[in-house]
C-alpha angles and dihedrals in degrees: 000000000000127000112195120182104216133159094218106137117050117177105055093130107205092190095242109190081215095049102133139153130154135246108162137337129222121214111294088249106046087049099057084046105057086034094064096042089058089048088046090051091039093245104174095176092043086051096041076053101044092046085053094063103043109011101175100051085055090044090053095045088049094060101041087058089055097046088071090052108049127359086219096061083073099058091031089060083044085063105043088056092046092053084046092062093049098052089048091059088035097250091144099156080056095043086058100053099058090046093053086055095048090050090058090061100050075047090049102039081035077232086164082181088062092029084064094049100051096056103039088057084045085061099044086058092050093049089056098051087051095252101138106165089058097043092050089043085058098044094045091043081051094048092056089053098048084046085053093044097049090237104150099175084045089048097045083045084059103042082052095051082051100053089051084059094057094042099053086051088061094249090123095170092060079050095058092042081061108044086046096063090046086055101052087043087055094042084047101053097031107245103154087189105055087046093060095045088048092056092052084051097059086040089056079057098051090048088058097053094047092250098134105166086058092045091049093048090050096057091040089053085047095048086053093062110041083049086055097043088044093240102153096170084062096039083058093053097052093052089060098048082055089052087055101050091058092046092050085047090047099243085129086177103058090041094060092048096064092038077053091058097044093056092058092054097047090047088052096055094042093242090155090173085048097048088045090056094051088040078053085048098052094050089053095059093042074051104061087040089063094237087132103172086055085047089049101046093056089051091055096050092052089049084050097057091040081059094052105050089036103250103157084175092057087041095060092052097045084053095042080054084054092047088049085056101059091040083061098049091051083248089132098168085052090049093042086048098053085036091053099042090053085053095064089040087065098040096053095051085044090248090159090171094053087052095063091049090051090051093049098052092051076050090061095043091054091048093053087050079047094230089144100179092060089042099057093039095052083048082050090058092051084048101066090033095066086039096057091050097045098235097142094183088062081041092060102033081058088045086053091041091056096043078049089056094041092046085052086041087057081236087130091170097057098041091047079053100054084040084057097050097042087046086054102048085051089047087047096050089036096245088161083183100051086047096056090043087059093044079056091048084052094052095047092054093046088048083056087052103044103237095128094173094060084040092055094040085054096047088043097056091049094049084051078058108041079053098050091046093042098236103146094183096057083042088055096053091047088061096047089043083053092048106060090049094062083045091052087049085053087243092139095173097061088039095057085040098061091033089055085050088053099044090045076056109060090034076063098047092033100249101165094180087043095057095041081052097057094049092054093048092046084048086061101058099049078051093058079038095058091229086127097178090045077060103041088052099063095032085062094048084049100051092043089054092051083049085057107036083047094247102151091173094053093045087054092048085046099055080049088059089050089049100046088054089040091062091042074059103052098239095131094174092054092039086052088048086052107044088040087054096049101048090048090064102040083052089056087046103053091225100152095172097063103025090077090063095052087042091054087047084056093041090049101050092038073059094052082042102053089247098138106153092058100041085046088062090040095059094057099049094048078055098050091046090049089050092041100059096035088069085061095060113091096158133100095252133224129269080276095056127196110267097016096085086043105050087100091078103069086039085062097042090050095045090057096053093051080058093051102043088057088054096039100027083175109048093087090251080135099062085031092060087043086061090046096056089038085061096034087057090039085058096047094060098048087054087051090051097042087050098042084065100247111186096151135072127180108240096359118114120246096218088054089049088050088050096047091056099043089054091043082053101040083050094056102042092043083059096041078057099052096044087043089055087042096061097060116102112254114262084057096049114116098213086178091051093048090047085049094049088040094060090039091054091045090053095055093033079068102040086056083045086058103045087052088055081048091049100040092055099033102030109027097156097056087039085061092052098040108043104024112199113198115250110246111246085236086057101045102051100035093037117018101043124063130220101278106031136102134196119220108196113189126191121179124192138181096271097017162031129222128182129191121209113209134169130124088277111051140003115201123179102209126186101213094195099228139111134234105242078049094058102048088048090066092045095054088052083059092045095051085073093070089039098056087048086044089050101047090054088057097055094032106239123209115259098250086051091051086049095056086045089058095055110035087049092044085057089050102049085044083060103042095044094059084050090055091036093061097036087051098035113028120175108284089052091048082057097054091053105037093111093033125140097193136012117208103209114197104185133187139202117346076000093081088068104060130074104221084204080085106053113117111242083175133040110172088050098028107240130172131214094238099067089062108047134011105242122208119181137221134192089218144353096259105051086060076078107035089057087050089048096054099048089057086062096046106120106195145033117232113260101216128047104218138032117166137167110196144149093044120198115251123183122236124257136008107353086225087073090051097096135009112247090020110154140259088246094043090056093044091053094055095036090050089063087045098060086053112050093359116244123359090259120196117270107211091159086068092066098054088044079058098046095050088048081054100057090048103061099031101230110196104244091240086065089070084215084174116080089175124171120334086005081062085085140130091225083051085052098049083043088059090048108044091053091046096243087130098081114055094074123096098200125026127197127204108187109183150082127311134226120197120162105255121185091281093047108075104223096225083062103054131021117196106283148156120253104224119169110331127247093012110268089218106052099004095246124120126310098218123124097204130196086261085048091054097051094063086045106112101222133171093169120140080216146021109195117198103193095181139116118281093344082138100032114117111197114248094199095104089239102102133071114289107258100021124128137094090359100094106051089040089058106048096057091044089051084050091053129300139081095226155022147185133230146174127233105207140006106313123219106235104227086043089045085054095044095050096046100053091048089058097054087043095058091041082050093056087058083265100145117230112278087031085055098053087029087065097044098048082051082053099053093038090059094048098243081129090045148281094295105044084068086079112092093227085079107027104044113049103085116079136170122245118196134026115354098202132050121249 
């Protein structure tokens, strides 16, 4: 998170004892005069006014009264100055310790008066360290005394110290209780001044709380008075608080109106601190406009004046603005410079807080580049620092920062730990607010999980606080927050019904955006709800709010909306007016990652229209955006991730062209929808690996990796700055500014154009998984695949299927009508076979009930399978592949999840499809040739024949009881399996699988072919691979269970993986080789064989991405190293598993290649030379073969 160190509020009055500035001063004579006569008369306003002008000869009169009175007034004043002087360079610790001393002697001389002042400053130290507790206990120990004393202006000073306590916690009604008291005492006794300081205060409040009306009366009460009283010091403050509310409210020219006026005030009364912080403000608002060389430019001239009176303090946060400024433009090293420069500024004057803050902005630098690891050392450092000084509230805002950096990170765990102890440490100094930012921290990470109750519990709780506080605009935001999650869970009534509450809310505070924002988000819901003028009701009040607020994005985004509800009605001209608005827009704008949306509306109705040609472009366009903009994203993505809410659009594109193929059989739709699913699929992996966390790639250098996503990020950012600049009206638009960005995009737009070119030549195996290019269809059919072999391409989309036909031969472009809820319907009925075997193990069945199981399920599935065998395959294919060796399959969708070996060619004499071809499967086309391709790079054969880790060891009982002080995400991991399969049990079958594979393929001893119990571990496999051992092995077995996200099991959770020896025998954690872990693995086998349970299975449950499966962890291994692996699709019986899988060596032993070799032994089974029940599919088919079926 952003720390910005901005002077933005300037009449919070802390009630220093040593507060002082000049006006104007009277004769030397006359002032000492008229000073004396008010202290004579007890005129405590006179004298406030006197020791205004000419603070040090009142100073001096002051203490030369005292002298007379007590020797130790004297020293005690002596102290005061010298911690002064320490609290203006941020030496609290320093400051303290003065005062302390000073303390000791009003003890000692019993001066109350100086009793009172020395805690109260005391207080004021602690308060800035953060230290609240301490700082409350002083000021409330002061105002006793000034109560005591009698002493009405110390006692309101004190009420006041105390209110900015509380405010700064965040309990702004025990703020305004203060400030309020301090009000009636000043009004009691007089005192203009302090009135007008006490009703900023309680401004300052209302600001906070997003009452801005409030806010705004209070200054303008304050700047009444301060006009009335002649203090123009004040009335320049209050200028500037004005100035403040409008630019907070986004009324920038009003704002700098007001900053305008203060300057000149400050200016006037030669206030040269004061001039440099308005010159800051108005930076700041040129800032937030974009305009960033006017923001600049003020900067500058504030860091010039901080120079120039010798304000180092000043000087770091003038430096730490510029920095903000070239974070902004994407310009990092600049950032990073200024950052970094403020940093030793701070260092050398001991400003330990500033520090923290300094470290902290080069962490956020470092985030936005995602280099996560500096960022979150850089955080660290801030960490310690704000520990060493005791300032809790800094210690909690880095302990937030770093949960910020791990939830980006998917380490959910981690970043739920750093959210509790910064939750506690608000709880602990009482920062209602921070607390309730953190409950919201907590929320948001539950939402990406998932888990919506706890979501809702957490935004709950935070709403309970904004109310108690007062603050209507968090309160706002809780709703809205609450409201998408009972959108998420599909409860649209309570949904409308906390949206209507926000939006009631920033119709209250003025929020103009907000409000737009709500009806949008109401108009969405009638939308889901099918209630399309509903929708189109509020969808019309939104956009008319962005035209008038100026938000050209917004009101783009709004006539999409419209479009979008005109098409569900049918109203396809409209909807054409409106998509063909918004995209116009978007496209002036330069706002890519919106424009394809509106693209795809427009593509969609030219459809409805007959207006092929054109949707068919823009299409294509809406694609090429997408992709574009996905090779910008580096980093790990949010629960709605990037291309899963645009998917669709391929699914339509290629929709269209099935249509249009059918009318123009000759016009190559059909080749031209085969690019766009290759892409489509392409697309998909990269947004599994970017979810599943990858950071390490095996042989892949690490500083390239860090470049590649800077650049990524610069890119992004550099583009989120053009197309903010663009949607401003016209007379606000910066040109300058957008010719600047522009270059600047064009400048790093070649650098990552470059990088690819590095990474293609020097790096092609992490190219091909980086940056996936669609095979040619050409290529594909005269040099990828080989004679004999066919390639069967199923897509399958909402309303429809589709299947390619492709060998060297023949290419055929088939509709199978049929949709895809229907389709996985059918394949479920396959599938219940397995489940009612799978069932019955688990309540171990009798033996005659499991007979009659196994016959009754082996009748279904053989059912099931000849559906599926004519729907899949209908005559004209059978024909293609009638002579066929070996079948490539690449499924989609509930197809993942079924091995075609099983499907029934022949029901009267019952006939499978594997005995009469080998399957391998792919996840896509092209990867058929980039595997090729990688194989014929491949250097070296492996010097040794068998690696396995097998029989893991699994503890006993709930994995949540595995570990004290295990978390709540850990727990949920293992008991999410659980709820699947029940425990992880022991798998002592899997070690004499291992030991007759053994035997097959003769391993030399020295080789330790044999990875057994404890040495079955992740940290033994990363042991293997980090001293390139792995490598050496032609064939690896993994023999244990599998873990793939199913619909309870919430995929940001879990990634495929592999469950080794858990917890991990060697550091405790879990045991789990994940699809990330695998990428960073240094392989060189011909196999890698998972015989697990379910490492192939896809859920069926409709609750998954559409083309997930066994993909990602398939991938992964063959990009470590190897050109193919097995897998299993559902829960594997152990003695069939074993069974299966020698067999398997033993054929690959005998010269057989991969999908022949497992092709043998299931015919084997099928025909009962392995007995009677092995003929039953539920042993004999789940394990398949992904990758290439043949050796190079």
């Amino acid at each position: 998170m952003k720390k910005r160190i901005l002077t933005i509020i300037f009449g919070v009055f802390m009630a220093l004892v040593w507060a002082a500035g000049a006006v104007a001063e009277l004769s030397g004579e006359e002032f000492i005069r008229q000073f004396l006569e008010a202290v004579k008369k007890e005129d405590k306003a006179g004298m406030e006014r006197l020791f205004q002008e000419n603070p040090e000869t009142a100073k001096q009169i002051v203490q030369e009264m005292r002298k007379e009175d007590d020797p130790n007034i004297t020293e005690m004043d002596r102290l005061n100055e010298e911690a002064e002087k320490y609290w203006l360079a941020s030496r609290y610790p320093e400051a303290i310790a003065k005062l302390e001393e000073g303390l000791k002697l009003a003890k000692k001389s019993n001066d109350k008066k100086y009793i009172g002042r020395f805690l109260g400053n005391i207080g004021i130290m602690y308060q800035n360290l953060g230290q609240y507790e301490k700082a409350l206990s002083h000021y409330e120990q002061a105002l006793a005394i000034h109560k005591e004393i009698g002493d009405r202006r110390g006692e309101g000073s004190d009420l006041t110290n105390i209110g900015v306590v509380y405010r700064n916690l965040g309990q702004y009604e025990k703020a305004l209780s203060h400030y309020e008291q301090a009000l009636a005492i000043d009004r009691e006794i007089g005192d203009r001044r302090g009135e007008g300081s006490d009703l900023t205060n309680m401004g300052v409040v209302y600001q906070n709380l997003g009452q801005y009306e409030k806010a705004l009366s209070h200054y303008e009460q304050a700047l009444a008075i301060d006009r009335e009283i002649g203090d123009r010091r004040g009335e320049g403050n209050d200028l500037g608080n004005i100035g403040n509310i409008y630019q907070q409210t986004g009324q920038y020219e009003k704002s700098l109106e007001y900053y305008e006026q203060t300057l000149v005030v400050m200016r006037e009364i030669g206030n040269r601190r004061g001039e440099g912080g308005v010159l800051t403000n108005i930076g700041v608002v040129y800032d937030d406009l974009g305009q960033y060389e006017k923001a600049l430019s003020h900067y500058e001239q504030a860091l010039a004046i901080d120079r120039e009176i010798g304000d180092r303090r000043g000087e770091g946060s003038d430096l730490t603005n510029i920095g903000v400024v070239f974070q902004n433009l994407g310009q990092y090293e600049k950032a990073l410079s200024h950052y970094e420069q403020a940093l030793a500024i701070d260092r050398e004057i001991g400003d330990r807080r500033g520090e923290g803050s300094d470290l902290t902005n080069i962490g956020v630098v470092f985030q936005n580049l995602g280099q996560y690891e500096k960022a979150l050392s850089h955080y660290e450092q801030a960490l310690a620092i704000h520990k060493e000084i005791g300032d809790r509230r800094g210690e909690g805002s880095d302990l937030t920062n770093i949960g910020v950096v791990y939830r980006n990170l998917g380490q959910y765990e981690k970043a739920l730990s750093h959210y509790e102890q910064a939750l506690a440490i608000k709880k602990e100094i009482g920062d209602r607010r921070g607390e309730g930012s953190d409950l919201t921290n907590m929320g948001v990470v539950y939402q990406n999980l998932g888990q919506y109750e706890k979501a809702l519990s957490h935004y709950e709780q935070a709403l309970a606080i904004d109310r108690e506080i007062g603050d209507r605009r968090g309160e706002g935001s809780d709703l809205t927050n609450i409201g998408v999650v009972f959108q998420n869970l599909g409860q649209y009534e309570k949904a409308l019904s906390h949206y209507g509450q926000a939006l009631a809310i920033r119709k209250e505070i003025g929020d103009r955006r907000g409000e737009g924002s709500d009806l949008t988000n109401i108009g969405v819901v009638f939308q889901n709800l099918g209630q399309y003028e509903k929708a189109l009701s509020h969808y019309e009040q939104a956009l008319a709010i962005k035209k008038e607020i100026g938000d050209r994005r917004g009101e783009a985004n709004g006539l999409g909306n419209l479009g979008s509800v005109y098409g569900n009605l049918g109203q396809y001209d409209k909807a054409l007016l409106s998509f063909g608005e918004s995209q116009k827009i978007f496209s002036e704008i330069k706002a890519k990652d919106v424009r394809w949306k509106s693209l795809c509306g427009l593509a969609r109705v030219e459809g409805k229209l007959g207006k092929h040609k054109k949707a068919v472009d823009h299409y294509s366009q809406s694609l090429d955006i997408i992709e574009e903009l996905r090779s910008g994203i580096t980093k790990k993505e949010s629960k709605t991730s990037f291309m899963r809410g645009k998917l669709y659009v391929y699914d339509e594109f290629i929709e269209l062209l099935q249509t249009l193929h059918k009318e123009h059989p000759g016009k190559k739709y059909d080749k031209k929808s085969l690019e766009i699913f290759e892409r489509k699929q392409g697309r998909i992996f990269l947004e599994e690996m970017g979810e599943s966390g990858s950071k390490n790639f095996a042989d892949f250098p690490d500083e390239i990796r860090q470049k590649e996503i800077s650049t990524g990020n610069a890119l992004a950012k550099i583009r989120s700055q053009i197309t903010a600049e663009q949607s401003k009206p016209a007379k606000d638009r910066d040109n300058k500014q957008i010719r600047t960005l522009e270059a600047r995009e064009k400048e790093i737009k070649a650098q990552a154009e470059a990088l690819q070119k590095e990474i293609r030549t020097e790096h092609p195996e992490y190219y091909a998984l980086k940056y996936p290019k669609p095979v040619s269809l050409p290529e594909l059919r005269q040099k990828v695949l080989r004679p004999g072999q066919v390639m069967l391409v199923f897509g399958v989309m909402e309303k429809s299927a589709c299947l390619w036909v492709i060998s060297r031969e023949a290419f055929k472009f088939l509709t199978i009508d049929i949709s895809e809820a229907a389709l996985t319907e059918k394949v479920n009925a396959f599938r219940h076979g397995t489940d009612m075997i799978l069932k019955a193990y688990r309540e171990k069945a009798p033996g005659l009930r499991l007979e009659q199981i196994y016959r009754k399920s082996k009748k279904l599935m053989q059912q099931a399978g000849f559906t599926l065998y004519n729907l899949l395959m209908p005559e004209n294919v059978r024909t293609l592949i009638s002579r066929t060796e070996t079948l490539y399959v690449i499924p989609t969708s509930s197809l993942y999840g079924l091995p075609f070996e099983a499907l029934v060619t022949k029901e009267s004499e019952i006939r499978y499809l594997a005995e009469d071809h080998a399957v391998a499967y792919l996840s896509s086309a092209s990867l058929l040739k980039v595997l090729r391709e990688s194989q014929a790079r491949k250097k070296k054969p492996p010097r040794h024949p068998f690696l396995a880790f097998a029989h893991p060891v699994y503890k006993s009982g709930k994995s949540g009881t595995l570990r004290s002080g295990i978390s709540e995400i850990s727990k949920l991991r293992a008991s999410a399996y659980q709820d699947f399969m029940g425990s992880l049990s022991e798998l002592p079958e899997t070690e004499a699988e291992a030991r007759d594979i053994m035997k097959i393929l003769g391993p030399p001893a020295e080789s330790d072919p044999l990875q057994l119990r404890e040495k079955a571990s992740r940290s033994n496999v990363f042991r293997f691979s980090r001293e390139n051992r792995l490598d050496d092995y032609r064939y690896v077995l993994f023999a244990c269970h599998g873990l793939i996200p199913d619909h309870n099991i919430t995929n940001r959770i879990l990634q495929p993986a592999l469950a080794l020896s858990h917890p991990d025998p060697e550091n405790q954690e879990a045991g789990f080789l994940t699809m990330a872990d695998a990428f960073g693995l240094k392989l060189n086998a011909d196999l890698v064989a998972l015989s697990a349970c379910n490492t192939g299975r896809q859920d069926t449950a409709g609750n998954v991405r559409k083309g997930e499966g066994a993909r990602g962890l398939t991938r992964a291994f063959m990009y470590a190293g190897t050109p193919a692996v097995s897998v299993t699709l559902w829960s594997v019986e152990s003695e069939s598993a074993k069974v299966l899988n020698t067999g398997l060596f033993r054929n690959l032993s005998a010269g057989k290649n991969r999908a022949k070799a497992l092709r043998e032994i299931k015919q084997r089974m099928i025909s009962g030379k392995q007995g009677a029940l092995y003929q039953h599919p539920f042993f004999w088919a789940p394990t398949v073969i992904f990758g290439l079926a043949e050796e190079e």
